[in-house]
Structures are given as structure tokens and as C-alpha cells.
C-alpha positions as CSV (number, residue, x, y, z in Angstrom):
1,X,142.7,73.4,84.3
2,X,139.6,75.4,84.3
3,X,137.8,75.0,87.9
4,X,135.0,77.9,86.6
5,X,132.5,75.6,85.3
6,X,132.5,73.3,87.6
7,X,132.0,75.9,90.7
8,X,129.4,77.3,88.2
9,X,127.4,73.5,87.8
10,X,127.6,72.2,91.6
11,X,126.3,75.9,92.6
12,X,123.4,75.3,90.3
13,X,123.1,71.8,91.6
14,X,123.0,73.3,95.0
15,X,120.3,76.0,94.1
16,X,118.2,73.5,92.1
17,X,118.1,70.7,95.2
18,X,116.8,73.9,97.1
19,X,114.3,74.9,95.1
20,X,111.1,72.7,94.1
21,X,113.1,70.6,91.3
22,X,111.0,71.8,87.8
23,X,111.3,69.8,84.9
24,X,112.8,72.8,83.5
25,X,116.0,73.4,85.7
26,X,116.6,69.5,85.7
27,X,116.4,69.8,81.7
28,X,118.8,72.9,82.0
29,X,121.1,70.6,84.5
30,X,121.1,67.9,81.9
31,X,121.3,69.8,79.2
32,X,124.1,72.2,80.3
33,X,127.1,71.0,79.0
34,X,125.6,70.6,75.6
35,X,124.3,74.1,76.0
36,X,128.2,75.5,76.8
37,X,129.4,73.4,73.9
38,X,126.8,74.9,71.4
39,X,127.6,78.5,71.9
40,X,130.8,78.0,72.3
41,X,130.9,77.0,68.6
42,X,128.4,80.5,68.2
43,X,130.6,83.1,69.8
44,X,134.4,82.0,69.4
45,X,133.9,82.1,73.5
46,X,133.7,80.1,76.2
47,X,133.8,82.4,78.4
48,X,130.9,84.0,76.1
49,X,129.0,80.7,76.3
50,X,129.5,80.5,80.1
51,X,127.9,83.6,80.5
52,X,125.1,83.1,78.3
53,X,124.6,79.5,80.0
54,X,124.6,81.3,83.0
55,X,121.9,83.6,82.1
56,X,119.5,80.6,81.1
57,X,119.8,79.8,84.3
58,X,119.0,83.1,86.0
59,X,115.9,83.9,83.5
60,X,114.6,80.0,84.2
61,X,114.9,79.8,87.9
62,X,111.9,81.3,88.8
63,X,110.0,80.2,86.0
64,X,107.4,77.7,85.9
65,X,108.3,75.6,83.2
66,X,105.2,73.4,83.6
67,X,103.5,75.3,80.4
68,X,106.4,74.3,78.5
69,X,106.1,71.4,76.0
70,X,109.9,70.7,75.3
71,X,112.3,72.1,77.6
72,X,114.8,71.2,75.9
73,X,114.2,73.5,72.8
74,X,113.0,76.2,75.1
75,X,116.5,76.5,76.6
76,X,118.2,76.7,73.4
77,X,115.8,78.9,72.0
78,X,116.5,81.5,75.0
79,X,119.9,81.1,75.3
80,X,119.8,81.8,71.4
81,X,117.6,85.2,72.2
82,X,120.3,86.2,74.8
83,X,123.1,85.7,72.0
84,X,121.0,88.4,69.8
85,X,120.6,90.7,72.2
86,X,124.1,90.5,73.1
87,X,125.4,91.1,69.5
88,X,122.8,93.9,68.9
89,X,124.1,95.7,71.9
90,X,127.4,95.2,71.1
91,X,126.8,96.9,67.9
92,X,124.8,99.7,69.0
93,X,128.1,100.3,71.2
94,X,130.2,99.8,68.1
95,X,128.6,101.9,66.4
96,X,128.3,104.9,68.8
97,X,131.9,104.2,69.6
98,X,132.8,104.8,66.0
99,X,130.5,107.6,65.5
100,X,132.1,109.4,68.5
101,X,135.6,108.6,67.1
102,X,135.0,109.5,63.8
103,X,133.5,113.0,64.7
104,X,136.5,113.8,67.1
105,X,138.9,112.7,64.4
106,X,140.4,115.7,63.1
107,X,142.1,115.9,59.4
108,X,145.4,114.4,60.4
109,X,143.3,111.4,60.8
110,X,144.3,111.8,65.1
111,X,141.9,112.2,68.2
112,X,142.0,116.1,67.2
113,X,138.7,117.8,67.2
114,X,137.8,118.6,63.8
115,X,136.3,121.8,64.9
116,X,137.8,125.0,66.7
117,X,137.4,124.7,69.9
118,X,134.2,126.6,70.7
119,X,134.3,130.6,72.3
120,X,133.6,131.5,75.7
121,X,130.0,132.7,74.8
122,X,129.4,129.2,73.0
123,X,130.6,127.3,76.0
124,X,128.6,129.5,78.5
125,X,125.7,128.5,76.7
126,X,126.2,124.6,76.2
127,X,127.2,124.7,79.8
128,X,123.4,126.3,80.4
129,X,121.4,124.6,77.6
130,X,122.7,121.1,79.5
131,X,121.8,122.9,83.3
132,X,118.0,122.8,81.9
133,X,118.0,119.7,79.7
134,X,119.5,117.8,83.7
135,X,116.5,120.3,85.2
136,X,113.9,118.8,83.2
137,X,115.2,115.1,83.4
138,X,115.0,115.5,87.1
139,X,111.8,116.7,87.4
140,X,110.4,113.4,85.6
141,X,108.5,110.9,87.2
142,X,110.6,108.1,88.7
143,X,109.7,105.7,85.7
144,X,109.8,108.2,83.0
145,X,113.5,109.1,83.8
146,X,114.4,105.4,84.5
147,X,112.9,104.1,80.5
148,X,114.4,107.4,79.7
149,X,118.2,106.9,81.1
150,X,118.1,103.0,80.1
151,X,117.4,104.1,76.5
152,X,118.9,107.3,75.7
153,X,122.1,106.8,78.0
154,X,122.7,103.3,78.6
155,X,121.7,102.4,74.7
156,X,119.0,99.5,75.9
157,X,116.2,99.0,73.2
158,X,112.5,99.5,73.8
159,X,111.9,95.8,74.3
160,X,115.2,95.5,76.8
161,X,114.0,98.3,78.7
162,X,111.0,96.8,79.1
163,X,111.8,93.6,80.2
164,X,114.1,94.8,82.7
165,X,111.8,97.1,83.9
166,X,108.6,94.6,84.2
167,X,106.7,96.8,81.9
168,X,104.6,96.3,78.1
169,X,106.8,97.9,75.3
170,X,103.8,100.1,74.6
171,X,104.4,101.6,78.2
172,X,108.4,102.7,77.8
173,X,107.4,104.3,74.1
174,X,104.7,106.4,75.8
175,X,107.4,107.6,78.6
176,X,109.8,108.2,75.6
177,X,106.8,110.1,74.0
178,X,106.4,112.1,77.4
179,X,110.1,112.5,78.0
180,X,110.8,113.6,74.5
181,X,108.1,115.9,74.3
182,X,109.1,117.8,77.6
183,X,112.8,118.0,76.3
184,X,111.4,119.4,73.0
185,X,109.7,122.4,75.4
186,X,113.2,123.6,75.9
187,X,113.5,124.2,72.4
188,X,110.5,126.6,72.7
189,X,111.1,130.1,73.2
């Protein structure tokens, strides 16, 4: 017997007693059962769906629902955002996965590299073409490296990185704009 779910609910119940009681969160306590079955039955998961479910939660709690004309719909359609975002990510990350892989397979179809390892000289001047690429990402602006790092590294999308960072989409493409054009400097004799 799964006791998750139900730590998970009377937690909520707990947070939502606490908190001035929105129509919103007592839709979403109402409604959250219906909400594990239905993407369940989307992802193969429960665990999945609990997670998702979860999320609703945390993106509704502070939110004042009061704008919102059927709550109901409102929770399915975000939980239904979360769900894309989740299966885009997860193929971005396929996809580098497999690009990595496929360029370090070698021709006995192993984890060989498919290139000669490189010579001293070469390695020297990776090794010193990645000291000023690290120079010039640490000399960014706080923000810039952050929208930066959350794209380029972590794989987030301009709209994720803007919504975890509180900021318009238009702002984290003019700090890739910035950032990109101070990387391309090094490329500059």
C-alpha cells in the first residue's frame, strides 16, 4: 500500500487551511484525485502524475485565482503545460544524450572516440581557449551569466528561463544576444 499520496493530500490540506482558502486551491483539493488519475493515463506514471499534481499545487498556491472563470479547467490546462514542458526537456536531453553518444562512438560501434586523441599542442590550446571562454562568462553581469548557464548548460528554453527567473522572454534573448556576442569577441584576433 502506497502511503505517498495520502501524506502528499493531508499536507496540502494542512497548507490550504493555513492559507486564506481561494476558490482555486479548494478546486485543486477537490479536483486532485481526478487530476492524478488523468495523467496517470498521459504519462504511463503515477509517480509522473504525482509529480505533476504536485507542481499544480506549488505554481497555484500563491496565486490569486479570483480572475479565474473555471478553475477547474485552469488546473488541467496547467498541469497539461507542465506535461509539455516536461516531455520537451526530456527530449532536448535525449537528444544531446544521443548526439554525445553518437559522436564518441568510434567504428566498432563502442564508446571509442572516433577521432585520434588530440596532440599535446592541441590539448594546450583547448585547455586555454576554455581558460578565456570561463574568463569571459565570469565577468558577466549576475543575470547575464545566470539566463546564460540556464540555457546553454542546463538546456532550459527561453520561455523556462524566463519564468524561473521572473523575467519577459524578450529580456533572456537580449542577455543571450549580449552573452553571445562577448563570447564571439574571443573569436577575434
Amino acid at each position: 500500500m502506497n502511503l505517498l499520496p495520502v501524506r502528499i493530500l493531508v499536507g496540502e490540506r494542512r497548507l490550504a487551511d493555513t492559507e486564506k482558502d481561494s476558490a482555486l486551491t479548494s478546486t485543486y483539493l477537490s479536483k486532485r484525485e481526478s487530476l492524478v488519475r488523468f495523467f496517470t493515463l498521459r504519462t504511463a506514471s503515477a509517480a509522473e502524475a504525482e509529480d505533476i499534481v504536485q507542481e499544480i499545487y506549488v505554481k497555484i498556491a500563491n496565486l490569486d485565482g479570483s480572475a479565474i472563470e473555471n478553475a477547474s479547467a485552469f488546473l488541467y490546462k496547467l498541469g497539461s503545460n507542465i506535461l509539455l514542458d516536461r516531455l520537451r526537456a526530456k527530449r532536448r536531453a535525449e537528444a544531446r544524450d544521443s548526439a554525445y553518444f553518437d559522436s564518441q562512438a568510434g567504428e566498432s560501434g563502442g564508446l571509442e572516440p572516433s577521432t585520434p586523441a588530440p596532440s599535446p599542442e592541441q590539448a594546450w590550446a583547448a585547455r586555454r581557449r576554455l581558460a578565456d571562454v570561463l574568463r569571459v562568462i565570469d565577468a558577466f553581469p549576475p543575470q547575464r551569466r545566470r539566463v546564460f548557464t540556464m540555457h546553454k548548460i542546463e538546456g532550459l528554453s527561453y520561455g523556462e528561463v524566463a519564468e524561473t527567473l521572473g523575467i519577459s522572454k524578450s529580456a533572456v534573448e537580449k542577455h543571450m544576444i549580449a552573452a553571445l556576442r562577448q563570447l564571439a569577441s574571443l573569436a577575434d584576433p
